[in-house]
BAKE-764761 format. One record per atom (N, C-alpha, C, O): residue in one letter; x, y, z. Coordinates in steps of 0.2 Angstrom, whole numbers, plus 5000, padded with zeros to 4 digits. Layout:
BEGIN
AXYZ...
This chain:
BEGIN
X508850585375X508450535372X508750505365X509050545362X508750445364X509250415358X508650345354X508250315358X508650345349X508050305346X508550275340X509050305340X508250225336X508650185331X508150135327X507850095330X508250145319X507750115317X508250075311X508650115308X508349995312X508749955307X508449935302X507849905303X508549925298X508349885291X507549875291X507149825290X507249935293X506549935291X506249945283X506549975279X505649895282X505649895277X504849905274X504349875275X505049985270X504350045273X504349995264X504749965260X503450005265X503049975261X502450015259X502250055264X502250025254X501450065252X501050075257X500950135260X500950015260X500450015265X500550055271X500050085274X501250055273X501350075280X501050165280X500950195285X501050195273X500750255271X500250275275X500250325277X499650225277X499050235280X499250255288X498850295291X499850225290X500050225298X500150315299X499750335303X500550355295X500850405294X500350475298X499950445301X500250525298X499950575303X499450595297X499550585291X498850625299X498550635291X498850695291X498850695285X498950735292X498950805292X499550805286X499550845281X499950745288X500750745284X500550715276X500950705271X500150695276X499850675269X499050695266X498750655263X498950765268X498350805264X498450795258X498150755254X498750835257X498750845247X498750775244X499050725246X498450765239X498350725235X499050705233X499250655235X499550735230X500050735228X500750695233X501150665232X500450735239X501150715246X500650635248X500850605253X500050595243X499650555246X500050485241X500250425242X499850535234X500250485230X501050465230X501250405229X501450515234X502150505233X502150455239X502550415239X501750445245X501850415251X501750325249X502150285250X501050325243X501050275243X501150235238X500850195236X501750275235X502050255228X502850235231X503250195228X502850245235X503750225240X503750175241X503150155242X504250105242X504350075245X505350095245X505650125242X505450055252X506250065253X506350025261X505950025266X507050005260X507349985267X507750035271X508350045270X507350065276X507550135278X507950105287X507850065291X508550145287X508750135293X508950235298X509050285296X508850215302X508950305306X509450295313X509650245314X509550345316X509650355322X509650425324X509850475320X509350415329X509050515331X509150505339X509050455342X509350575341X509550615346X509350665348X509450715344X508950665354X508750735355X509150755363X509450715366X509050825365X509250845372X508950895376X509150945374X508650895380X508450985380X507950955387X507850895389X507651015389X507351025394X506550995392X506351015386X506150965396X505650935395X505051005395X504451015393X505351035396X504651095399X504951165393X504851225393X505351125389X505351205383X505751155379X506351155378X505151105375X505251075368X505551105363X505751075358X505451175363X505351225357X506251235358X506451255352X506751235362X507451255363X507751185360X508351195358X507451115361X507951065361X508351035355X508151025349X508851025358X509451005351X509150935348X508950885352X509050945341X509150845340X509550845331X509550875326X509750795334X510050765327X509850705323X509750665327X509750685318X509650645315X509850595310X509350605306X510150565307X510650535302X510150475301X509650455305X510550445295X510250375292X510450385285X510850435282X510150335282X509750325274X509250275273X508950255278X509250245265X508850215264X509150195257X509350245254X509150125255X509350095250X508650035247X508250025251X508750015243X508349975238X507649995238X507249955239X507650065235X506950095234X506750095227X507050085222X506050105230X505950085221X504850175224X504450185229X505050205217X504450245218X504250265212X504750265208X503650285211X503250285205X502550315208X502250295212X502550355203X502050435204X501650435197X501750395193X501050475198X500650475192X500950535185X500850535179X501350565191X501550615187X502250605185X502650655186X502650545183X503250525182X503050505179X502550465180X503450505171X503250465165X503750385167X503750325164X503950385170X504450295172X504250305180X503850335184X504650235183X504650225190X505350235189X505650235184X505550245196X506450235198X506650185203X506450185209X506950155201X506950095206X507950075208X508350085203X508050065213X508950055215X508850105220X509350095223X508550145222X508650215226X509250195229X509450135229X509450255233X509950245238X510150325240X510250355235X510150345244X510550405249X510350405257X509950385260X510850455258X510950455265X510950525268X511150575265X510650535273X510450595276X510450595282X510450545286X510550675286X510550715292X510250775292X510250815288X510150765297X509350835300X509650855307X509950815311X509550925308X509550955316X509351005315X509151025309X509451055320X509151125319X509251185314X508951225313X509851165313X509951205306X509851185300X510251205296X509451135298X509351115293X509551035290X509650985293X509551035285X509550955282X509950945276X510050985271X510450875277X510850895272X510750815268X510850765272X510550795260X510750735259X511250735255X511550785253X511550665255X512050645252X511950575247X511450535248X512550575241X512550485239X511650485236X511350435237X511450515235X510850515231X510850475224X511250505220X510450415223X510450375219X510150355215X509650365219X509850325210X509150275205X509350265200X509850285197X508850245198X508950205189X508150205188X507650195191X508150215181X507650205176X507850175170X508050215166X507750085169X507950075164X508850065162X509250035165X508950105155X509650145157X509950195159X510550215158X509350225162X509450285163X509950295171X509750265176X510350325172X510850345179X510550425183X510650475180X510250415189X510150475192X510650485198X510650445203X510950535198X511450525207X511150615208X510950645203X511150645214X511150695217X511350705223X511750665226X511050765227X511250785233X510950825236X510550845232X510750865242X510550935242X510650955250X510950925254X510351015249X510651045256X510351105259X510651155258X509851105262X509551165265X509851195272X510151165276X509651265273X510051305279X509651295282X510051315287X509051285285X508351315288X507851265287X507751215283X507451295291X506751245288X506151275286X505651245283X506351335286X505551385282X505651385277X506151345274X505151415274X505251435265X505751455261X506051425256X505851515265X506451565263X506951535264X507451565263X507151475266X507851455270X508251445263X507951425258X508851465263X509551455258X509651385257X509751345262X509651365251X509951305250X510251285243X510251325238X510551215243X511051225235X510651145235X510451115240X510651125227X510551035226X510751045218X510651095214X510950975219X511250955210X510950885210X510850845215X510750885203X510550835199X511050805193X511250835189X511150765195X511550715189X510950665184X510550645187X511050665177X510650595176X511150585168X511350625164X511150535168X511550495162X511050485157X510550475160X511050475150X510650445146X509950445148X509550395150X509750515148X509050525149X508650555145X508750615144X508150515142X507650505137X507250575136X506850595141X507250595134X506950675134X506350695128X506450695122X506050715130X505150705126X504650765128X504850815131X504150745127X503450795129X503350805134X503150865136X503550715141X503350715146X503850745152X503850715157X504150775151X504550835156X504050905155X504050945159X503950905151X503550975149X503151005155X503251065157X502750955158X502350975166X502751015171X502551055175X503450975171X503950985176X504251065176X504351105181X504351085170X504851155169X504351205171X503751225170X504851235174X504251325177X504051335168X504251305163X503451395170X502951415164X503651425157X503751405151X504251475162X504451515157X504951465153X505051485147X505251415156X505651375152X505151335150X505451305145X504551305150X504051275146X504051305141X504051275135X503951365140X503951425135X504451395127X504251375122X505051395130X505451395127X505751335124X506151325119X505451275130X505451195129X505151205119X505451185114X504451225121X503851235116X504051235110X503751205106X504651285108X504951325103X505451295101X505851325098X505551215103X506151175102X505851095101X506151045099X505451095103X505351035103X505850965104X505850915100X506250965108X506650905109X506550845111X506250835116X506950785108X506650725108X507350685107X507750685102X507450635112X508150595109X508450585118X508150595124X508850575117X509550565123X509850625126X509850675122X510250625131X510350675135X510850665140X510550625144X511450675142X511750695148X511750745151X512050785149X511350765158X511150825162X511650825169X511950785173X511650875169X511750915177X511650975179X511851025176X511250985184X511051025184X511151045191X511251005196X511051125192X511151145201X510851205200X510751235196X510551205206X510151255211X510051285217X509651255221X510351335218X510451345223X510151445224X510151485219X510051445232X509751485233X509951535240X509951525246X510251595238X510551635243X510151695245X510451745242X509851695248X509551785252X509151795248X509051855247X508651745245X508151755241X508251765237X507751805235X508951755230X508751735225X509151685222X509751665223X508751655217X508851575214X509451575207X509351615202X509951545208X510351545204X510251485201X510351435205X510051455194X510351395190X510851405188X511151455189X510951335184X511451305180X511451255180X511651215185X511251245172X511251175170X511651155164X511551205160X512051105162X512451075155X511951035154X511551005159X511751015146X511650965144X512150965138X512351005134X512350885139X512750845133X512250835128X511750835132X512150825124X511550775117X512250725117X512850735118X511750665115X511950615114X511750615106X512150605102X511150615106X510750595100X510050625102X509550595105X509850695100X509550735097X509250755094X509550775089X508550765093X508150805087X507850855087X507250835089X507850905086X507550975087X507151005083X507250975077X506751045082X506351095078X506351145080X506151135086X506551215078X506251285081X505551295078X505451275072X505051325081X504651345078X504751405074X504151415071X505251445071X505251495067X505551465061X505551495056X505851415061X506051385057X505951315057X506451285060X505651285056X505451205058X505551145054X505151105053X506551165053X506851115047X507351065053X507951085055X506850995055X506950955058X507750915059X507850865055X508250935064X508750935067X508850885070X508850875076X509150815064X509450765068X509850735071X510250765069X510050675074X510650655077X511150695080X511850685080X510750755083X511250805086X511550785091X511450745096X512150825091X512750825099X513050895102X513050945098X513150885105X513350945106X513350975114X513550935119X513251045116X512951065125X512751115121X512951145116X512151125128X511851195130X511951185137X511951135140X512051265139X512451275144X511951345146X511851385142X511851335153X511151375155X511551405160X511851355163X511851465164X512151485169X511751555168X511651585163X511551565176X511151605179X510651605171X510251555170X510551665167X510151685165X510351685156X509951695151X510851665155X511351655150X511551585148X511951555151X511151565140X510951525137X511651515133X511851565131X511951465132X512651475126X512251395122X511851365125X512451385115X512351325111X513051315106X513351355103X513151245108X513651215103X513651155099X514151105100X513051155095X512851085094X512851075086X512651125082X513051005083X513050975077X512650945077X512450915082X512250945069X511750885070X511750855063X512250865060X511250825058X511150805053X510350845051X509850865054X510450855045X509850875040X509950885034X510450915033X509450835029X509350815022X510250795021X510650815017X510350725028X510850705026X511550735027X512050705028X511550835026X512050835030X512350885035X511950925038X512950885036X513050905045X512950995044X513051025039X512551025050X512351055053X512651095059X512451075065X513151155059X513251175064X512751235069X512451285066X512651235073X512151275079X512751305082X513251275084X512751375083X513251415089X512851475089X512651505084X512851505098X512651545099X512251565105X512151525109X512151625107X511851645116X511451685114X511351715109X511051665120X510451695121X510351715131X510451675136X510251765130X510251805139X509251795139X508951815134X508951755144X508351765146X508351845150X508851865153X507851865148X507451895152X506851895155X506451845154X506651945158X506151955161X505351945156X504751925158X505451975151X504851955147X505251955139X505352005135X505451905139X505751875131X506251865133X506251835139X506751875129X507551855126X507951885121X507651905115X508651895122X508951935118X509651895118X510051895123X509851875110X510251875108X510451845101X510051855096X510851805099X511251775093X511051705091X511451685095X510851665089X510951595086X511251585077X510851585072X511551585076X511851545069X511851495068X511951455073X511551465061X511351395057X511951395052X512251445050X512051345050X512751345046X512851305042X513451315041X512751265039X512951205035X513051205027X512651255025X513451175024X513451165019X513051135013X512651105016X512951125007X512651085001X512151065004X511951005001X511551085010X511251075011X510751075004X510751125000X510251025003X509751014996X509151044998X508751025002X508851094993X508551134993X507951084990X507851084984X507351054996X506951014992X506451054997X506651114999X505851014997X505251044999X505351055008X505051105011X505651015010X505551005018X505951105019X505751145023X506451115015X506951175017X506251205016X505851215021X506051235008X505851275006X504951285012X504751335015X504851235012X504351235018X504351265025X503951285029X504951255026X505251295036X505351365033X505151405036X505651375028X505651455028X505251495027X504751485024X505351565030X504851605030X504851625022X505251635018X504151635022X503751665015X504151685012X504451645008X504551755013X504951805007X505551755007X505851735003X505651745012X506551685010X506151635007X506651625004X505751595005X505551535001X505451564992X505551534987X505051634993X505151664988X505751664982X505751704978
C-alpha cells in the first residue's frame, strides 16, 4: 500500500479532525491547535492483511512554513522547517528549523524504538537567544535549582545534546554569553556585560566567563561536579581596583563586610 500527502496546508482548525484519544491532554490539545504548516508525506506499508501487528511501513516527508505558539512559550516560532522518516525502528528528524524574532533555532533527533525506554540522541542549536525568568518552567527541578542561584538575564548562543543509551541520559550543553548579567545568591554583586562559556558535560560544570562590575572587568573560572544531592567544587572571582562602595559591601557576607 503507497499513500502521499503534497503541499497540505494543516491549519488550527483541522486539530478538531484528528482522533480524540491523540489529543487528551490539555497540553498535546494546545500544541495541536497552536500549529499551522505546509506539510507533505509519502508512506509505505507491506505485510499480510491478517497480522497487521508483523508489517513493514515507512514513512518520509517534512513540513516547511510553520509557524506554532503555546501558552507555555514565552514567544511564537514562526519559518519552521524539517524533515522526517518513521518505520519500525524508530523515527529519525532532520534540517530542523525556526525563528523567533532574531532569534535562530536549528536541530535534529533521533529515536531507536517507540516505547519509553527506547535510546535516542537530539541536539538543539539556538543563536541569540534571550534568556530570563521564563525558561525557568522548562529546566528539570534540579537545574531550576541552580538556574535560581544565578539569575541570568541577557543573550546567549546554546547547543545542546541529549542523548540516551540503556537507560541512561547523558547531557551536554555549551553556552556562548554574548551579553550577560548574573547574580549568585551567596554573593549578589550584580555581573555585567558578561562573555564567556559554561560548558555542561555529563555532570561536570566548567566556567570561563568576563564580565563588568562597578565599571570594571571581572574574571569567573572554575568547575563544579553535580551530584546527586548538591555539588562540589571551585569557582574564583578576580578582578582588580574594583571600588569598595555600598553595592560590594552589601553582597558580602557579614564578617567579610566587617
Amino acid at each position: 500500500m503507497e499513500a502521499s500527502i503534497d503541499g497540505l496546508d494543516f491549519q488550527p482548525r483541522l486539530a478538531t479532525l484528528l482522533p480524540a484519544g491523540l489529543i487528551e491532554a490539555d497540553w498535546s490539545r494546545q500544541a495541536a491547535t497552536g500549529l499551522s504548516m505546509r506539510l507533505h508525506l509519502n508512506a509505505t506499508a507491506t505485510g499480510a492483511v491478517d497480522d497487521l501487528a508483523a508489517a513493514a511501513f515507512e514513512v518520509s516527508g517534512g513540513f516547511a512554513e510553520g509557524r506554532f505558539e503555546h501558552s507555555r512559550l514565552p514567544f511564537p516560532l514562526t519559518d519552521m522547517t524539517a524533515s522526517f522518516t518513521a518505520d519500525r525502528e524508530g523515527i529519525s528528524v532532520t534540517g530542523a528549523s525556526a525563528r523567533s524574532g532574531a532569534m535562530l533555532f536549528r536541530g535534529s533527533a533521533q529515536a531507536h524504538g517507540w516505547n519509553e525506554q527506547a535510546d535516542f540522541t537530539c541536539l538543539l542549536e539556538a543563536e541569540r537567544l534571550v534568556v530570563g525568568r521564563q525558561w525557568q518552567p522548562f529546566l528539570p527541578p534540579e537545574w531550576a535549582g541552580h538556574w535560581r542561584k544565578l539569575l541570568p538575564q541577557g543573550e546567549v548562543d546554546l547547543r545542546a545534546e541529549l542523548s540516551r543509551t540503556a537507560g541512561t541520559l547523558v547531557p551536554k550543553v555549551s553556552v556562548r554569553c554574548r551579553n550577560l548579567s548574573l547574580t549568585h545568591y551567596r554573593f549578589p554583586y550584580r555581573l555585567d556585560r558578561t562573555v564567556g562559556t559554561v560548558i555542561l558535560d555529563g555532570r561536570l560544570v566548567t566556567l570561563h566567563l568576563t564580565g563588568q562590575a562597578g565599571g570594571n572587568a571581572v574574571q569567573v573560572t572554575g568547575s563544579v561536579r553535580l551530584l546527586e544531592h548538591g555539588s562540589v567544587g571551585q569557582i574564583e572571582v578576580r578582578g582588580n581596583s574594583l571600588p569598595i562602595d555600598d553595592r560590594l559591601l552589601a553582597a558580602m557576607p557579614d564578617k567579610g563586610a566587617d
